[in-house]
C-alpha positions as CSV (number, residue, x, y, z in Angstrom):
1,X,0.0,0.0,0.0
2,X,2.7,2.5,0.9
3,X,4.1,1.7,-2.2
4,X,1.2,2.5,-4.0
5,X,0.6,5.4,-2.3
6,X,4.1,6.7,-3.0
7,X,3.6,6.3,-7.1
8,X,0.5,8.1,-7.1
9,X,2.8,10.9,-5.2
10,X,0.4,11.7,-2.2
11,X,3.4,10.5,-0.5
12,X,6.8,10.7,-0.6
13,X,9.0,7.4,0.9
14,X,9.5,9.0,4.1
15,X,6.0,10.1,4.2
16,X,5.0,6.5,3.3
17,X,7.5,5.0,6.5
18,X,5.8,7.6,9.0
19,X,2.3,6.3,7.6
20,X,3.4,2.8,8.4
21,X,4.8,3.5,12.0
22,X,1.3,5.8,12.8
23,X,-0.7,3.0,11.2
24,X,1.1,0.3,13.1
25,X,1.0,2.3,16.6
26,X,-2.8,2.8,16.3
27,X,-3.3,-0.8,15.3
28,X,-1.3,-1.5,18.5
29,X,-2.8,1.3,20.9
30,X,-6.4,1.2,20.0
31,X,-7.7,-0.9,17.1
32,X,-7.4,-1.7,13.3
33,X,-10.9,0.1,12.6
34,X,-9.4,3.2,14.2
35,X,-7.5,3.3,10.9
36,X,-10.4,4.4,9.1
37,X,-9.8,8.3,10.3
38,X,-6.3,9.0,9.1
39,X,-6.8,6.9,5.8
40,X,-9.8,9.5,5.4
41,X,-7.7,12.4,5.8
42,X,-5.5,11.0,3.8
43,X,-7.4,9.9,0.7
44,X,-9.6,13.4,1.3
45,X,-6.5,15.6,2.0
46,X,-4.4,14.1,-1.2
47,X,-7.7,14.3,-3.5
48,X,-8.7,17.8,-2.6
49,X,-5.1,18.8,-3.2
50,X,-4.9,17.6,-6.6
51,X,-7.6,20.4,-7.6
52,X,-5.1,22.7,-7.3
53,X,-2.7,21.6,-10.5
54,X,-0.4,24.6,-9.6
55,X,1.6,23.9,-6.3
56,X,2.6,26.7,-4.0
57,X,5.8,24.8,-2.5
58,X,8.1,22.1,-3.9
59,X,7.0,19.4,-1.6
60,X,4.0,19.4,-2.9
61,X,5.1,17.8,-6.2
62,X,6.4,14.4,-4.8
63,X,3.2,14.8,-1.8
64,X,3.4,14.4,1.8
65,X,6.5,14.3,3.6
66,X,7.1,12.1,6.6
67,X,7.1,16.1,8.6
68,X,4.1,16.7,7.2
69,X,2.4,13.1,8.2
70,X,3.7,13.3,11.4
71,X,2.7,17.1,11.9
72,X,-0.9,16.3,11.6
73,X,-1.0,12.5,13.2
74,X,1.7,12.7,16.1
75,X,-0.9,14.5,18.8
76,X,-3.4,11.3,17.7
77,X,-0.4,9.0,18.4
78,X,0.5,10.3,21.7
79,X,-3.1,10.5,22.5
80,X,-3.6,6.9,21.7
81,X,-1.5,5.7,24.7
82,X,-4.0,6.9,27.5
83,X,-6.9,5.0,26.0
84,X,-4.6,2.2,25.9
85,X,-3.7,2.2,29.8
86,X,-7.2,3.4,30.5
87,X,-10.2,2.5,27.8
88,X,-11.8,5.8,28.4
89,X,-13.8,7.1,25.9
90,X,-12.6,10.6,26.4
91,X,-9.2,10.2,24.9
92,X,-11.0,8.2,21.7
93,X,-12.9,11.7,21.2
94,X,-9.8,13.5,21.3
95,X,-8.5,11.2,18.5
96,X,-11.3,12.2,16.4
97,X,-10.7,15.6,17.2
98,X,-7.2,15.7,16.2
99,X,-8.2,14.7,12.8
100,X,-11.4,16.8,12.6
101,X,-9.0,19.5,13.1
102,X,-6.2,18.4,10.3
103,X,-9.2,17.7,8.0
104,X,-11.0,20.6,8.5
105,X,-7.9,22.4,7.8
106,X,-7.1,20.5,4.8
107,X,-10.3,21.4,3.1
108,X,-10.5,25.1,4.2
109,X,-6.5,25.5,2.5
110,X,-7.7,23.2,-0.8
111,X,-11.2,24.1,-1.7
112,X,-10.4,27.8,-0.7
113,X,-7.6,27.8,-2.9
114,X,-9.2,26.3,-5.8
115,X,-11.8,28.4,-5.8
116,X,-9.9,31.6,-6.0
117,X,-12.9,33.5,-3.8
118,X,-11.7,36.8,-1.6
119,X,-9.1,35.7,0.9
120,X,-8.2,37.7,4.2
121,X,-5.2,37.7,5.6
122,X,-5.8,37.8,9.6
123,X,-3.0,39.2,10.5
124,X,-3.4,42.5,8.2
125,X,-6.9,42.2,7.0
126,X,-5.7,43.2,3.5
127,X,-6.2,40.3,0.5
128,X,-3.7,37.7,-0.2
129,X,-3.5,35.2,-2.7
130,X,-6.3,31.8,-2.1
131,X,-3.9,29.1,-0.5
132,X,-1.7,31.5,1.9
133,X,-1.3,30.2,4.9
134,X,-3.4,32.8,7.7
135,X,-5.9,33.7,5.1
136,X,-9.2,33.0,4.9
137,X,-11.9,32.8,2.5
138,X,-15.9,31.9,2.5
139,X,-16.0,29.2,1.0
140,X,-12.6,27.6,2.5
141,X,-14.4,28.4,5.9
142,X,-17.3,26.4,4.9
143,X,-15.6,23.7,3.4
144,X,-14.0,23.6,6.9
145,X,-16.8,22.8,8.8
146,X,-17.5,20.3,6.3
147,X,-14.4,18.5,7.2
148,X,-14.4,18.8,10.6
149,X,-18.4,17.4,10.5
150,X,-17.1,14.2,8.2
151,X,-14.2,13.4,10.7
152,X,-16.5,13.3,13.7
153,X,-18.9,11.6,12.0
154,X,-16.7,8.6,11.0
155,X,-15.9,8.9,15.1
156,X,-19.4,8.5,16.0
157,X,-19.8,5.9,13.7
158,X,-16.3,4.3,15.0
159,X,-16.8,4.9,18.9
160,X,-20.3,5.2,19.1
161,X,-20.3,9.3,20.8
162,X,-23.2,10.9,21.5
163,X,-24.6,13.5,19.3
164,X,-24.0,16.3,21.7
165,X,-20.3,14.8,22.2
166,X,-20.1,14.8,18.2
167,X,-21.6,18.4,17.7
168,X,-19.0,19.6,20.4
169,X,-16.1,17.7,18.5
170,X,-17.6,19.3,15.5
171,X,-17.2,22.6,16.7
172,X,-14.2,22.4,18.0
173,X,-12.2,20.6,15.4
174,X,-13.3,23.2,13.4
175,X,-12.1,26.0,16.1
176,X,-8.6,24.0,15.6
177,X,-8.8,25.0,11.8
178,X,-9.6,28.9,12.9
179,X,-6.6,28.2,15.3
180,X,-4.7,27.4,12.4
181,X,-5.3,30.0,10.3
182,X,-4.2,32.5,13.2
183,X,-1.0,31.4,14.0
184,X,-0.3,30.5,10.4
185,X,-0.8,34.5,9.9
186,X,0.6,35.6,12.9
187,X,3.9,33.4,13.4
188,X,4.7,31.5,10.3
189,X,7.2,32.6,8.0
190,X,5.9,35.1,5.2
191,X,8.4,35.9,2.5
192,X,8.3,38.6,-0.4
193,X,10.1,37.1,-3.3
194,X,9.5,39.4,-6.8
195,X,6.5,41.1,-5.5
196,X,4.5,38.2,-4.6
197,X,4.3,36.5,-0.9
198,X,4.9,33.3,-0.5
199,X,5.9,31.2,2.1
200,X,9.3,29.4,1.1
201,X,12.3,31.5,0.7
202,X,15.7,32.6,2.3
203,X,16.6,34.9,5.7
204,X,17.0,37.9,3.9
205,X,13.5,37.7,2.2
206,X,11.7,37.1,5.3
207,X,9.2,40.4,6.1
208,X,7.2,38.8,9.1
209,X,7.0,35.0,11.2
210,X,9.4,33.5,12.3
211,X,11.9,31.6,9.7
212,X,12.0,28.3,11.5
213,X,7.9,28.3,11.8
214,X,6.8,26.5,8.3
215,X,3.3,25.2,7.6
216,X,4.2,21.9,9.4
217,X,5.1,23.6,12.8
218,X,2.1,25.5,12.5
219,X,-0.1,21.9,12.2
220,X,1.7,20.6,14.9
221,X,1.1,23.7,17.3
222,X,-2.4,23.7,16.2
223,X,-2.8,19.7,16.8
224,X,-1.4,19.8,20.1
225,X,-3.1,22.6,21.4
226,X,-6.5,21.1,20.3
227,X,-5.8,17.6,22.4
228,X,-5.0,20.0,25.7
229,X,-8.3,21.4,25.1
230,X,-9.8,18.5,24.7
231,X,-8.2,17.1,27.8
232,X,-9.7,19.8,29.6
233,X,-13.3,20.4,28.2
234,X,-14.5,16.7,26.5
């Protein structure tokens, strides 16, 4: 499968090996059916990103890197150890939210993107190009909640939640995406290469963020700061 999955370039070989060792831990940790949620992000997050035939970064050509897997599956991993040692259902919730977030995320960025709508950067309120990281659009904001409402979902239908418990996932995997959206305009790396802004480049073109704070970091802070909330409020 990894193999297959490499070829059709939604990953790239180290991407593939991280998908193996998450795959393999969550086997392990909770169950083989618990699979179903990062398979969907993966299969809805690779699919909605080849609408956009025109790639903003050079990763994207060869698909997800092993960073990127782990970026948006590590907080579900860790996650995954508690409801080992303890069978609660509150840490399978906070597996679903982890990828209600990254989904909802996924779909905002892509479906904005390709449709090219008005996009508002939050950190300057001014437009920016569909696809820039801390922008937001109104269709990429609905197509969030749309993602964040299919990853709960598959949890109800997984785990067997409560509707209240799934419209409070809901809402706050898709609070994760906003989440993401805020620090990805206030603290990643912005840079101004021949007029345009984009979000790979050197030092010296950097003109806000912080260099070492990519798209990946950003998913990562947003990830794990969704599974303390969740520790606290679900």
């Amino acid at each position: 499968m990894g193999y297959l999955l490499v070829r059709q370039r939604w990953l790239t070989k180290g991407g593939a090996i991280a998908m193996v060792i998450m795959a393999t831990w969550i086997v392990f940790f909770i169950n083989p059916m618990a699979l179903i949620l990062p398979l969907v992000f993966l299969v809805l997050g690779s699919l909605s990103s080849k609408l956009n035939k025109k790639v903003l970064f050079k990763s994207e050509k060869e698909g997800r890197t092993a960073k990127q897997v782990l970026a948006n599956g590590l907080a579900a991993m860790i996650i995954a150890v508690p409801y080992f040692l303890t069978f609660e259902e509150q840490y399978l919730k906070i597996f679903t939210l982890v990828f209600a977030t990254s989904l909802s995320d996924t779909l905002s960025s892509e479906i904005g993107r390709y449709f090219k709508g008005k996009t508002i950067d939050l950190r300057t309120l001014r437009l920016v190009s569909p696809g820039i990281s801390g922008g937001i659009s109104v269709l990429g904001t609905i197509a969030g909640l749309i993602g964040a409402f299919i990853a709960t979902g598959i949890g109800f239908w997984l785990f067997g939640f409560s509707l209240i418990s799934m419209m409070h996932i809901t809402m706050l995997g898709f609070g994760g995406m906003l989440l993401d959206s805020f620090l990805g305009a206030f603290l990643q790396a912005k840079y101004m290469i021949h007029g345009m802004l984009l979000e790979e480049g050197r030092n010296d073109q950097l003109v806000y963020g912080y260099h070492w704070i990519d798209n990946s970091m950003v998913n990562f802070l947003s990830t794990s700061a969704i599974l303390l909330t969740g520790l606290l409020v679900l």
